[in-house]
Backbone as JSON, one array per atom type, in Angstrom:
{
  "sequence": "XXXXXXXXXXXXXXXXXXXXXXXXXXXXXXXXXXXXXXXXXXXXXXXXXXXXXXXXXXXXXXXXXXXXXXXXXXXXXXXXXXXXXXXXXX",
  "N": [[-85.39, 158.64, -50.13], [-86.87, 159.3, -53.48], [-86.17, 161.79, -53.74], [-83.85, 162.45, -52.56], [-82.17, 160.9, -53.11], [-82.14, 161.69, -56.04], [-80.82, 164.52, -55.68], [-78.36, 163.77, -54.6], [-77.29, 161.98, -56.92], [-77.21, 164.06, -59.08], [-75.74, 166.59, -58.15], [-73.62, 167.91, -56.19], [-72.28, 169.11, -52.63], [-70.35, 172.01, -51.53], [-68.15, 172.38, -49.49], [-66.88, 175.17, -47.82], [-65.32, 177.88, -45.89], [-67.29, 177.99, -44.04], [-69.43, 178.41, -45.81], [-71.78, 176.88, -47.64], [-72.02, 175.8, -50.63], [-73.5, 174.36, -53.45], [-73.36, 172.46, -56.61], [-74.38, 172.01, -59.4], [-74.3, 168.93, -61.24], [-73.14, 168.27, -64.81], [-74.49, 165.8, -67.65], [-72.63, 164.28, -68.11], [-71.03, 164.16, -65.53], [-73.41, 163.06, -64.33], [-74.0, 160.87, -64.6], [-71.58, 159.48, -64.51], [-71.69, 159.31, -61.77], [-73.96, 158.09, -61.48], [-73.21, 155.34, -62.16], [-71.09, 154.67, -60.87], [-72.03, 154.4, -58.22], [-73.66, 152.19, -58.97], [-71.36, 150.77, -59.09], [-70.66, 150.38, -56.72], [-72.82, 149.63, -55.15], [-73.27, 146.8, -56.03], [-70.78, 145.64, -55.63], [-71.35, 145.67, -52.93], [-73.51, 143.72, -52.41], [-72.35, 141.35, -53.6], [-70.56, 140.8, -51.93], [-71.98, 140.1, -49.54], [-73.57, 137.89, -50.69], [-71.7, 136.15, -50.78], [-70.32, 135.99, -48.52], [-72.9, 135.2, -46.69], [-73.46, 132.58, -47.65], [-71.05, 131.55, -47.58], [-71.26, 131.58, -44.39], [-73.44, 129.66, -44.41], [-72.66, 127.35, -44.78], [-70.71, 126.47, -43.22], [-69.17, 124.75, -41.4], [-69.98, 123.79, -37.72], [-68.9, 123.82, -34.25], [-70.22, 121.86, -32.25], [-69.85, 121.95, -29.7], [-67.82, 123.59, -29.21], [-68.75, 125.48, -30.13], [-67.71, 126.94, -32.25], [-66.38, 127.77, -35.08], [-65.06, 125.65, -37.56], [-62.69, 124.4, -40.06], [-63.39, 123.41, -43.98], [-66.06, 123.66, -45.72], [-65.89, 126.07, -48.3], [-67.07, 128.96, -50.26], [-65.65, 130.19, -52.83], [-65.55, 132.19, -55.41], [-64.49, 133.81, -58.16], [-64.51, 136.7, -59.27], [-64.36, 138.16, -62.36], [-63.85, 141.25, -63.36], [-65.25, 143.46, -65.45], [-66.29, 142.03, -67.72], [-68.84, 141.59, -68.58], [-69.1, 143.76, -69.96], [-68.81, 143.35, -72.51], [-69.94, 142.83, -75.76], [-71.39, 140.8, -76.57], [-71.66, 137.83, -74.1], [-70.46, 134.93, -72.47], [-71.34, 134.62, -70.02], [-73.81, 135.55, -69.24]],
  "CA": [[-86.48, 159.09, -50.99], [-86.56, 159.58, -54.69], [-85.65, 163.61, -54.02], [-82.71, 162.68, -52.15], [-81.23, 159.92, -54.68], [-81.8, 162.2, -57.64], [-79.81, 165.5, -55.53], [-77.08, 162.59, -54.45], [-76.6, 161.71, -58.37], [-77.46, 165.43, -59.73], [-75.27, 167.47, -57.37], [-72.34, 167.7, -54.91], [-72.45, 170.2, -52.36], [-69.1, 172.24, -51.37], [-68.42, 173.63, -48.24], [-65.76, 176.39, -48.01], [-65.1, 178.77, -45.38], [-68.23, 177.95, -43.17], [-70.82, 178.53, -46.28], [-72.12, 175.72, -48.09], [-72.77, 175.76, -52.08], [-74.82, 173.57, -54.18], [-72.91, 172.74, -57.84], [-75.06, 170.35, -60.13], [-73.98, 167.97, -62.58], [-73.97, 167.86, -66.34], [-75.02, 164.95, -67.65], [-71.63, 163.15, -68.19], [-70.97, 163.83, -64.04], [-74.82, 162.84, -63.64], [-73.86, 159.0, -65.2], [-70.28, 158.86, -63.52], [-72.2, 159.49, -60.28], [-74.88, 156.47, -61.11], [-72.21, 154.19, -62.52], [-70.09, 154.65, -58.88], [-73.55, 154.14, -57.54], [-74.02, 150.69, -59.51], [-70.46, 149.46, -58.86], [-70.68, 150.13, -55.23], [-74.28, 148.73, -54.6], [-72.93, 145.27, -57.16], [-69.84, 145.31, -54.5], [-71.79, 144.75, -51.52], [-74.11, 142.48, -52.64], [-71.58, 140.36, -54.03], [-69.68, 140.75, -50.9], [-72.84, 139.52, -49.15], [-73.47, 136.43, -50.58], [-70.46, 135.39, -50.88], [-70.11, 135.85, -46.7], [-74.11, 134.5, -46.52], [-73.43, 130.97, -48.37], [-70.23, 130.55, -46.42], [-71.56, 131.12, -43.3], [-74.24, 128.67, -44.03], [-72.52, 125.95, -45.09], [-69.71, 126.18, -42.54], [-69.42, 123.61, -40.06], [-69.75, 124.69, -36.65], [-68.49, 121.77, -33.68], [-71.08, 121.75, -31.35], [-69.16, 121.46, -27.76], [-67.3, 125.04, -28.39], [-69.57, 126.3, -30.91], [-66.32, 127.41, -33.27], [-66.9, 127.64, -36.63], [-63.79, 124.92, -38.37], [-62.57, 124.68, -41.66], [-64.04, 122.78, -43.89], [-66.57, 123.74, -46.86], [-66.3, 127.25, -48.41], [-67.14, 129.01, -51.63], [-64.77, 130.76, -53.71], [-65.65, 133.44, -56.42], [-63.6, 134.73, -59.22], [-65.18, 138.41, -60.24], [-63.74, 138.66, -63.55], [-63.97, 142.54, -63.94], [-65.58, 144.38, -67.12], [-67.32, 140.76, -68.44], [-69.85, 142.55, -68.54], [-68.94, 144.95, -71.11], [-68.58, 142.72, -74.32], [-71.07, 143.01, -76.16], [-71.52, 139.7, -76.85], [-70.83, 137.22, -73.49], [-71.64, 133.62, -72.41], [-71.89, 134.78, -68.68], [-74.95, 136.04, -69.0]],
  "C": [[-85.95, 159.33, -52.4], [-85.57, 161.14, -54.82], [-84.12, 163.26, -53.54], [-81.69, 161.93, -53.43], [-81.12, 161.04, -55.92], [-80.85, 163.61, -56.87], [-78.57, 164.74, -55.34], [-76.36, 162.14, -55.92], [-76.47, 163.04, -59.25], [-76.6, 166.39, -59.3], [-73.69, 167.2, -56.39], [-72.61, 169.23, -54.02], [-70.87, 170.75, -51.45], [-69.37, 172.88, -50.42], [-66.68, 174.34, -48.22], [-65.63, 177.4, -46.93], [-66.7, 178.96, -44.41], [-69.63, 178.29, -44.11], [-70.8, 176.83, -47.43], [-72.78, 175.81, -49.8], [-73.14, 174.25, -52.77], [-74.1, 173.45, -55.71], [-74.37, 171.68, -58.24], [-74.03, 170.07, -61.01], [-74.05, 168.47, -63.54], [-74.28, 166.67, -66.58], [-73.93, 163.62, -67.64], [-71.14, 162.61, -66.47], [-71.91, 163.02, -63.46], [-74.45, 161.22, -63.34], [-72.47, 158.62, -64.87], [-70.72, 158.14, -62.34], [-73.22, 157.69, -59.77], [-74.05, 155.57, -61.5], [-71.53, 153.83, -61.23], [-71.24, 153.94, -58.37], [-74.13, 152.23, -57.53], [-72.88, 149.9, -59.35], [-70.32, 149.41, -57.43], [-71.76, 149.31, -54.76], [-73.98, 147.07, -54.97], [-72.06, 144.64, -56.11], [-70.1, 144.47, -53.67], [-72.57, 143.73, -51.55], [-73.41, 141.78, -53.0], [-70.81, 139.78, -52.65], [-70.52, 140.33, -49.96], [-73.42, 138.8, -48.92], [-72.85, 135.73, -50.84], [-70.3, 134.83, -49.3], [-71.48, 134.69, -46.66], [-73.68, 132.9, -46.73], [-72.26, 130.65, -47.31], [-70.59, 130.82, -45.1], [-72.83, 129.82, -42.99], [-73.63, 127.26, -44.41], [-71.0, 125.57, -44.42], [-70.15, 125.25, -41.25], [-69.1, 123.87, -38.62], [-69.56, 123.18, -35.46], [-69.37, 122.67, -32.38], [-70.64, 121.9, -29.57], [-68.53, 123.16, -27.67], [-68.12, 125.95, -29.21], [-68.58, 127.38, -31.71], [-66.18, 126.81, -34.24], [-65.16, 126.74, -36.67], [-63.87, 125.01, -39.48], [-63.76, 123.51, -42.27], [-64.58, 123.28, -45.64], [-66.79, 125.13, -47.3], [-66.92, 127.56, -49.94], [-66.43, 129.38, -52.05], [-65.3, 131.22, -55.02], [-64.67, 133.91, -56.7], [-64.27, 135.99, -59.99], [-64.21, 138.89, -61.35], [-64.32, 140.22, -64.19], [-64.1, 143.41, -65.38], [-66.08, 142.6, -68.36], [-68.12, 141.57, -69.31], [-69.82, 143.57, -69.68], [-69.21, 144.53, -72.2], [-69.76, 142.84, -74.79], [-71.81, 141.72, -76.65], [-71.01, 138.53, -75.7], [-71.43, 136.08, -73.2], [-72.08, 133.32, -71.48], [-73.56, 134.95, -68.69], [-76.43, 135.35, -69.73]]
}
């Protein structure tokens, strides 16, 4: 739900000695929190269809039904592209 996402980016909660406190964020923790948030979510999807495509375009032999080599993809994630302010990725 929206309530939970915004205490998940707004908050951490500490547990200590069997009680449980509640800190919040300021705003620089708030935008660490969604940045983690955006390179983890980017991760798996990347890591997703990367698997997806090669499992579809792997060649599977019919008699043992065991995937062989053959045709994969290969991705280079050039890290912080993305940043320039100016790029021709995009």
């Amino acid at each position: 739900t929206a309530d939970a996402l915004e205490k998940a980016l707004c908050s951490c909660t500490i547990e200590a000695r069997g009680e449980k406190f509640e800190k919040k964020f300021n705003m620089e923790q708030a935008t660490k929190a969604l940045e983690a948030l955006m390179k983890a979510s980017y991760g798996a999807l990347f890591a997703f269809l990367v698997g997806s495509i090669n499992n579809s375009i792997t060649v599977k032999d019919k008699a043992s039904k065991n995937a062989r080599g053959g045709a994969f993809i290969g991705v280079l994630d050039i890290f912080g592209f993305e940043s320039f302010e100016s790029n021709s990725f995009e």
